[in-house]
N, C-alpha and C positions, 0 to 999 in steps of 0.2 A: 504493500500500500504506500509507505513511503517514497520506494522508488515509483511510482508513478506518477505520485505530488510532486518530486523534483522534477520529472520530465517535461509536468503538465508546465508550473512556473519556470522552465528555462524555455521552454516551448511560446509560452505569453510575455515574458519580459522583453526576448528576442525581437519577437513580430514585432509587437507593441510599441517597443524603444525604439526600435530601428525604423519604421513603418510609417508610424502615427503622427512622428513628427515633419514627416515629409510629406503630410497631405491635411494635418490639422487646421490649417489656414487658406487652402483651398476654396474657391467661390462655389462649394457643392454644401448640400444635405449632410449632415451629421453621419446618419448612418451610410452614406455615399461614400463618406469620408473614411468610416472606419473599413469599408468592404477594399476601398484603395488601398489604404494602409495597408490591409494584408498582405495585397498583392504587392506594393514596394518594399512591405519588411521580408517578405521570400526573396524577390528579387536583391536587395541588398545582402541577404546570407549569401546566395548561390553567388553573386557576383565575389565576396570574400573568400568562399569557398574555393573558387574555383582561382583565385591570387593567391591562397596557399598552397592549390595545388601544383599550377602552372611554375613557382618560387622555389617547390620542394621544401617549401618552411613545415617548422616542426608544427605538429597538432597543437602544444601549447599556444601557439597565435592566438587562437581561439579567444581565447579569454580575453583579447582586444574585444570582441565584440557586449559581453556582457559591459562592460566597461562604458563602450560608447553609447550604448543605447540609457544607461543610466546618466552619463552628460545630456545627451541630448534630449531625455524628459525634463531634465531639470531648467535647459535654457529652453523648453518650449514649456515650459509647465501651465504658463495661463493657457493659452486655444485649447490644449491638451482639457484642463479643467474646463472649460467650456463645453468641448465634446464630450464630456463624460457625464455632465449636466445634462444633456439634453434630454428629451423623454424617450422618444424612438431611437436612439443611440442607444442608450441602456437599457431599456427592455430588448432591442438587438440580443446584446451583451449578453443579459441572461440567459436569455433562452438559450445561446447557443455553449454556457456552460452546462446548461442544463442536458443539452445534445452529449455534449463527451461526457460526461459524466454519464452518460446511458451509454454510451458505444466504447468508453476505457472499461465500463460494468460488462458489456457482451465480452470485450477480450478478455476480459479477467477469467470467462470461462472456457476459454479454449487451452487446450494442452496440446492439440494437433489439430491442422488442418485436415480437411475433408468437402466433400461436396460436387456431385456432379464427376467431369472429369477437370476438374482444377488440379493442376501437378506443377509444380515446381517452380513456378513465375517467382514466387516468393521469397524461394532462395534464392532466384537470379539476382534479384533486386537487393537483398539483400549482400550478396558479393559483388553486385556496383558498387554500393553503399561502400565498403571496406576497400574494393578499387582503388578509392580516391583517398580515403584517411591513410591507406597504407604506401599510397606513393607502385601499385604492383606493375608490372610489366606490362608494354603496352598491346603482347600478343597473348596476353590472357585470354581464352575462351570460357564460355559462361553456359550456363543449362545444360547438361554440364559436356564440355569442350564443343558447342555448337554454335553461339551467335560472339562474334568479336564486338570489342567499344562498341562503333558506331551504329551499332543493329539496333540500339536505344539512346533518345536523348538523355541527357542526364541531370535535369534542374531538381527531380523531385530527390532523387539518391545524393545530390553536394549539399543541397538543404539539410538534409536528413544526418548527413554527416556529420556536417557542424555542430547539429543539434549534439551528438552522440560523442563526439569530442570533449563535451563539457559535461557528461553525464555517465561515461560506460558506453563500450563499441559491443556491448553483446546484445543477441537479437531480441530478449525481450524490450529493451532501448528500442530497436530499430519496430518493434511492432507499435509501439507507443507513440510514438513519434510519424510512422505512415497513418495511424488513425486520424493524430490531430491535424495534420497537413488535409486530409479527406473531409474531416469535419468542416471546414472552409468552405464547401461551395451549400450550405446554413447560410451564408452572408450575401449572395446575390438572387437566391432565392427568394429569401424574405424581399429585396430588392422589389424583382420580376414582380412579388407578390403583390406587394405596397403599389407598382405603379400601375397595375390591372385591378386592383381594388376600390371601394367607392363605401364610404363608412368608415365599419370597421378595421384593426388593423389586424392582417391576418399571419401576421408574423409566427402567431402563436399555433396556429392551422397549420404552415408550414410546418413547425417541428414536430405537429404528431403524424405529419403524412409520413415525414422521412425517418421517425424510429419506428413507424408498424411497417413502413417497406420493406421487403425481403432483398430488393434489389438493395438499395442504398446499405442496411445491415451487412448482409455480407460484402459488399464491398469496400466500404470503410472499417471494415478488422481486417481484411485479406492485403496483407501488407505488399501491394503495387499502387501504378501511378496513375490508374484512370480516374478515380476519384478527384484526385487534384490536378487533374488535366481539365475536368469538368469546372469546378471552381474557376480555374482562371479564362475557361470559354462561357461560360455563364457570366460571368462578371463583364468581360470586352462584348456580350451580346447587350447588355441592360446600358453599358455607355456608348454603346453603338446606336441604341434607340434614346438616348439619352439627348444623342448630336444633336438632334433638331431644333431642340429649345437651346441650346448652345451657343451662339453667334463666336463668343469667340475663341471656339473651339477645343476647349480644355477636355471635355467626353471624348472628341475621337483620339486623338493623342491620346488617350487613358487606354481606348478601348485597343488599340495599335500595341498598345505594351503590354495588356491582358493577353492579347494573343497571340503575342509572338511569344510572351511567358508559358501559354498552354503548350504551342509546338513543341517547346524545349521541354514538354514535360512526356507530353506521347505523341507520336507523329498520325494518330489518330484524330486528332482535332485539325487537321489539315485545310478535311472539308471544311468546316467553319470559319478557318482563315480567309480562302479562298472564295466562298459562297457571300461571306460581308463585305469584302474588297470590293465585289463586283459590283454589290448595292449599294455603297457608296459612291460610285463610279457612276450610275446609272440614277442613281437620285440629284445626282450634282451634274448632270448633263447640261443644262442648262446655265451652268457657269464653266464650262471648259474656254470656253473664250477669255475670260480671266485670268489674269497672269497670279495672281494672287491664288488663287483657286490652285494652281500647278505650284506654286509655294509651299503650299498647304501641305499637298501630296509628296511634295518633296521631302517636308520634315516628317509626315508619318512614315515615309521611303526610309528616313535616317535613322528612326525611334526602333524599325522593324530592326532594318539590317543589321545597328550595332547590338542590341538582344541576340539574335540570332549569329550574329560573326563572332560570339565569342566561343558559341559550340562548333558550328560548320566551319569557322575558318581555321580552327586547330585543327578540325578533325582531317580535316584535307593537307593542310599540313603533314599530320602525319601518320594518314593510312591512305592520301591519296583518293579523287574526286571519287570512283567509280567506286570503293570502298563504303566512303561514306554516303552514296548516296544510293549502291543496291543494296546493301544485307542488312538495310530494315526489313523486319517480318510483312510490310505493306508489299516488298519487293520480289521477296525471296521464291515465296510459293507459287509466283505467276512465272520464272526467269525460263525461259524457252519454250516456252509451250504458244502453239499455235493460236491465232484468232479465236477461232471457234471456240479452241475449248477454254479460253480466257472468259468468253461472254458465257459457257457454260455454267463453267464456275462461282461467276456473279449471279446468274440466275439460281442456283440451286440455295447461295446464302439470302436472296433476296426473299426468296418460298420460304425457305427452312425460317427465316425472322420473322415475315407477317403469320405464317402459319403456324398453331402452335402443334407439338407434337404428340395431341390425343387425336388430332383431326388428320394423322396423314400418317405414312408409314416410318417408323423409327426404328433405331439400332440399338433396342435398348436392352441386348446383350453385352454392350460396352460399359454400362454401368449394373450388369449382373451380381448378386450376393447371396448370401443363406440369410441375411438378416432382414426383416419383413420395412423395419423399420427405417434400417438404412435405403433399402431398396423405395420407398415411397420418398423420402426425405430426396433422395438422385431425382424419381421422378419431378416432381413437382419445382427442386433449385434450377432444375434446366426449361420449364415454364416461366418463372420468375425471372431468369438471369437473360436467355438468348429470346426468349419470345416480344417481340413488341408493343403489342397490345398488351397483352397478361404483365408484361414489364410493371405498369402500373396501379395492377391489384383487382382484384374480381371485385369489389364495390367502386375503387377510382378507375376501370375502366367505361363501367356503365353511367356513372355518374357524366365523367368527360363525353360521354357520345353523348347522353340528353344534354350537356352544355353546347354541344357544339352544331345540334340540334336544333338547340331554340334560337342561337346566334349565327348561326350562318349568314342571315344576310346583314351583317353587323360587322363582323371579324375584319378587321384592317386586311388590305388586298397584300402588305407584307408578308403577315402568316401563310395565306395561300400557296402560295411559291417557295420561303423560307425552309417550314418543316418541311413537306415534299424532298424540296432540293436535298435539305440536309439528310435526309432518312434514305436516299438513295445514292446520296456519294457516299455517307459512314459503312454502306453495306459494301457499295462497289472498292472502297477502299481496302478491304479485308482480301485480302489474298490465299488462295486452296478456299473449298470447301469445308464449312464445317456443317456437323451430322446434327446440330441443333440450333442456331442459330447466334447471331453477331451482335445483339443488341447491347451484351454488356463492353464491347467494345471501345465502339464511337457515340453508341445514341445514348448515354447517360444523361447528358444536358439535355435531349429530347425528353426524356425520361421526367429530369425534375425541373422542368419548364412544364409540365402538362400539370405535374404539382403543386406549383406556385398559381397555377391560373385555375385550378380546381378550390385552391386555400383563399384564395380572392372572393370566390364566387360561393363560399360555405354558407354565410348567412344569408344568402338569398334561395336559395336548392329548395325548401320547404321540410316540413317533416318528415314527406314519405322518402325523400330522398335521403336525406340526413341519415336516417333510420339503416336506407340502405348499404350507405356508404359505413354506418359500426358495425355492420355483420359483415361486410366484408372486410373491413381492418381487422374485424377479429378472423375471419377468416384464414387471411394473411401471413396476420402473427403466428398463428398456432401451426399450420403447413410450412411457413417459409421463414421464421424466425425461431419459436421457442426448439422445433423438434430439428434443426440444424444444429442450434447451439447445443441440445443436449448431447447429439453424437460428438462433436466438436469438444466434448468435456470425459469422454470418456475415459477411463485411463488403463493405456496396455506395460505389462511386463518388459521392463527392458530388457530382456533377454527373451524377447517373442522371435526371435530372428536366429537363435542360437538353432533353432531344432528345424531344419527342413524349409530356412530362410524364410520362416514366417508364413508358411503356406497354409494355415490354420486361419490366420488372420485377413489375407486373402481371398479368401474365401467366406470366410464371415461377413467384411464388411468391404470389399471389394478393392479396386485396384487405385482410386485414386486414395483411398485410406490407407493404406500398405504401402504405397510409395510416398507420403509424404511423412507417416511416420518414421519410414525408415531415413529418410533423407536427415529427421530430424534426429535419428539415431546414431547413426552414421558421423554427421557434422557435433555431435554431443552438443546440440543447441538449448536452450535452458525458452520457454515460451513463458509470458506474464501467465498464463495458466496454471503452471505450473510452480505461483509463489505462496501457495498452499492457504490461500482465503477461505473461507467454508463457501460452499458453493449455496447455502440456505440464506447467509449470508448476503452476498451478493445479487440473488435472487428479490429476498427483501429491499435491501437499495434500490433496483432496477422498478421493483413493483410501486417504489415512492417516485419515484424520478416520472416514469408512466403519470401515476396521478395528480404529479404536479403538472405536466403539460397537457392533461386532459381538462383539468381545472382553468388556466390559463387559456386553453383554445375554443371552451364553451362557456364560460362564465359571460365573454363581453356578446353576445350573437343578437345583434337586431335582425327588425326588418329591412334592408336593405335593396331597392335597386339594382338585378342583373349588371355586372359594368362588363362593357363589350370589349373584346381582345383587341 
């Protein structure tokens, strides 16, 4: 417990210090203000991070950072106090301690991964992470001797670092630390929420959509980088829709450096780069004759490139262009194969995502077991995790289609084109077929952008829908959270692997639980699961933490006016 308290405060003093003061005086919204900070106090670690690593300075540097961010609260401490004054700032704030504090409570009960076929990303990432602290070789192969450096960006692993610098480089560190980096995209949620909403504020709706999702849960403990890929494409989409009211420009320049921060986090959020570039482009037509106008594009041209030149132009440096730019996994699985069966391939992820896998034919001898319990729990995490629609939950599906239903001819002609767009490049992005579908991929901001504008629209729904949306949270919870995390806590003999390499265990609870216990066997990795909390315990926490944001998200609920997308 303690070591998670230290994590949690080197984890907020970090952001915070470093972040907060470089956007507290800003001509934005309070809580605008704080969702920026975040994204400048990542960017300032990674940016240090990556000057000790480039220096070969020792890990001790580190502790420059705790150092500055405590100056620079101190010489910014009034705006600083002002923003933390504010009302919608601080109830922000809350809630989304409220949030980790429910998602540090889920990983407190995991002793090993499971789920689906999830294998080994987590360790990958996790030997980035140590990559960069340990200064390793730069022909290191990863998962395991298969993808070199540049097969991944690396902002969310040099953050994480740093973090883990000042706290212990072992991986219950490193799980702590990719939660609350994931927790993050809590702050342009509520955003989206707030500026689709009309009343109430539905900040508090947000936080109970994304602790009863199964998607958002297990992916904010499943220590990789799509979560905070999301965060920093969610945040450059809400100042991208922000520009308008803008004149003098401070939202796109923000939203330019949210997203060149998401790139550098997973080369998954691409589509999104590119898909806003072009709306921008095509919204400001009518000033291309303006020289100013081409100024403008110039400096978000600058804001991109120096973000991004600090991973691509070492990387090229030194592994060389065609290096760094094929053996991303976007690249890999499509490199010689013919036309055909490239669009084959798109299509089969494009079905395998809108379709979910009760309605069509599946292979779900790949996630085969003796165990009834794990076998449902596979079923159902690969509904939640790859399906699209289901992404959103059996009551926040239904509800979104009667929202979207009675606004149809309301909905900003953005949306139209937007999601579309975005839902068909994040698919066609995904390179090989997969046998269930790609949603947890690229379309997570798809995901909790459908969230934010269902938590906008809660006091308006009426009862019968309200009604229907707690049966399916509860739903949810019970299929896609509580009986995940219980497998996820189970605990096997370390010495399950001595007799017939664990072929017992294999068989019991299948292949993606056998291989990542043994990985964690193998590497003698120590998980936050495993620092011996009583799990009744922690259970009871979870079930206040719960009650507090069900309190919070229905206590304020008027009658309120549908507000159109």
């Amino acid at each position: 417990m303690l070591q998670i308290l230290a994590c949690w405060l080197v984890f907020v003093a970090l952001l915070g210090g470093l972040g907060l003061p470089l956007t507290a005086s800003l001509p934005l919204e309070a809580d605008e203000r704080i969702n920026l900070g975040a994204v400048a106090g990542c960017l300032v670690v990674y940016l240090a991070a990556w000057t000790v690593y480039w220096c070969n300075l020792p890990a001790d540097v580190f502790w420059v950072l705790p150092a500055a961010a405590g100056v620079t609260c101190v010489l910014c401490r009034r705006p600083l106090r002002a923003l933390v004054r504010d009302a919608a700032a601080r109830r922000m704030l809350v809630l989304w301690l409220i949030l980790t504090a429910w998602c540090l409570g889920l990983l407190a009960l995991i002793r090993s991964y499971s789920g689906g076929e999830w294998v080994g990303d987590w360790l990958e990432h996790y030997d980035r992470t140590r990559f960069f602290l340990e200064h390793r070789p730069l022909d290191t192969l990863f998962l395991p001797q298969q993808y070199p450096l540049p097969a991944r960006p690396p902002l969310a692993n040099l953050v994480s670092g740093a973090f883990m610098a000042l706290t212990g480089t072992g991986f219950a560190q490193f799980q702590v630390f990719s939660t609350l980096l994931a927790s993050l995209a809590f702050f342009p949620a509520v955003l989206l929420a707030r500026r689709f909403a009309r009343g109430t504020d539905p900040a508090a709706a947000v936080l109970v959509l994304l602790m009863l999702s199964p998607l958002f849960v297990q992916n904010v403990t499943y220590a990789w980088t799509k979560l905070p890929a999301a965060f920093f494409t969610l945040s450059g989409l809400f100042f991208f829709l922000r520009a308008g009211r803008d004149p003098a420009g401070i939202s796109l320049r923000c939203a330019a450096m949210c997203l060149a921060a998401a790139l550098l986090t997973h080369y998954a959020t691409a589509p999104y780069f590119i898909i806003l570039g072009v709306a921008w482009l095509v919204r400001s037509r009518s000033e291309w004759s303006r020289v100013g106008f081409w100024w403008q594009m110039a400096c978000l041209g600058i804001i991109g490139s120096v973000l991004l030149g600090t991973w691509f132009g070492w990387s090229i440096f030194h592994y060389g262009l065609g290096p760094t730019l094929l053996t991303n996994t976007a690249v890999t699985g499509s490199k010689g194969l013919p036309l055909a069966e490239l669009f084959t391939q798109r299509g089969v992820n494009i079905f395998n995502t809108l379709v979910p896998h009760p309605l069509r034919p599946a292979e779900l001898a790949a996630v085969q077991q003796a165990d009834p319990l794990g076998w449902w729990r596979d079923y159902f995490f690969n509904i939640y995790q790859t399906n699209l629609p289901l992404a959103f939950g059996s009551g926040g599906l239904v509800v979104l289609a009667v929202l979207g239903w009675r606004q149809r001819h309301h909905i900003a002609v953005f949306w139209w084109w937007f999601i579309p767009a975005a839902v068909l490049l994040s698919m066609a992005a995904v390179s090989g077929p997969d046998r269930w579908g790609v949603t947890h991929i690229g379309l997570q901001p798809i995901v909790i952008l459908g969230f934010a504008w269902l938590a906008a629209n809660l006091p308006a729904l009426g009862r019968g829908l309200r009604g229907w949306l707690a049966v399916g949270l509860t739903v949810d919870f019970c299929l896609g959270v509580a009986g995940h995390f219980w497998l996820q806590h189970l605990e096997f003999p370390a010495d399950v692997f001595i007799k017939q390499r664990g072929q017992e265990l294999l068989l019991l609870h299948g292949y993606a639980t056998w291989n990542n216990f043994l990985a964690k066997c193998v590497r003698h990795l120590t998980f936050v699961g495993d620092s011996g909390l009583p799990a009744p315990l922690v259970c009871g926490l979870l079930a206040v933490l719960l009650g507090l944001a069900l309190w919070s998200a229905f206590r304020p609920i008027s009658k309120v006016p549908l507000k159109t997308l």
